[in-house]
C-alpha positions as CSV (number, residue, x, y, z in Angstrom):
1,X,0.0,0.0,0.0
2,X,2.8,2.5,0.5
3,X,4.7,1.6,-2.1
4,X,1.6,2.3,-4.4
5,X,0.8,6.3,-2.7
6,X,4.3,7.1,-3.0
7,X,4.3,6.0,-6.7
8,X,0.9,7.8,-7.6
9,X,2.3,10.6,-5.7
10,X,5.1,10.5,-7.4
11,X,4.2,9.5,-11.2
12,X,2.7,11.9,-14.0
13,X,-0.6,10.9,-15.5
14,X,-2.6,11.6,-18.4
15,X,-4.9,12.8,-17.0
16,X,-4.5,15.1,-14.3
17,X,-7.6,14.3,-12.2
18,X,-6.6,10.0,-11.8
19,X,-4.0,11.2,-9.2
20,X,-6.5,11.6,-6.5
21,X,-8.7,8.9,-7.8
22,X,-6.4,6.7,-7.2
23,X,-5.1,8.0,-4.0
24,X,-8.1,7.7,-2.9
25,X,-8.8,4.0,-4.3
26,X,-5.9,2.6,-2.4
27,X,-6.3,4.7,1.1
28,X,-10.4,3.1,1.1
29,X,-9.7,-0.5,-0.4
30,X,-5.8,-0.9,0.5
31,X,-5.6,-4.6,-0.8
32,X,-7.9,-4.4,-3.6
33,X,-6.9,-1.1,-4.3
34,X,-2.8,-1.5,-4.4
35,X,-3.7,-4.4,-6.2
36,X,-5.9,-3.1,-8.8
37,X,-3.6,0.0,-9.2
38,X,-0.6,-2.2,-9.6
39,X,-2.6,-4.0,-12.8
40,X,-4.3,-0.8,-14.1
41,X,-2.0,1.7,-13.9
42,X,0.4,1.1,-16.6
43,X,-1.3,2.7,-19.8
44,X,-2.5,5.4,-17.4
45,X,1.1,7.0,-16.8
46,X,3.2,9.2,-19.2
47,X,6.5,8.1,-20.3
48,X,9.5,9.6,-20.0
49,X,12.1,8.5,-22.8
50,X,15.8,9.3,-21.7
C-alpha cells in the first residue's frame, strides 16, 4: 500500500484528475486497491524517454 501512494504521488498521469482517484482508491480498499492500481496503472502514466 505504501509503495503504491508514493508511486501515484510520485508518477505523471494523463490525465490530471486520476491522481487523486487513485489516492483515494488505495487509502479506502488498501488490498484491492494497491492491487488493482498495480494492474491498471500502466497505460494510465506518461512516459519519459531518456
Amino acid at each position: 500500500m505504501i509503495f503504491c501512494l508514493v508511486d501515484v504521488l510520485r508518477s505523471d498521469f494523463k490525465d490530471r484528475s486520476i491522481k487523486p482517484l487513485w489516492c483515494l482508491v488505495i487509502i479506502l480498499a488498501p488490498f484491492f486497491g494497491s492491487l488493482i492500481y498495480l494492474l491498471a496503472v500502466r497505460n494510465q502514466k506518461i512516459q519519459y524517454h531518456r
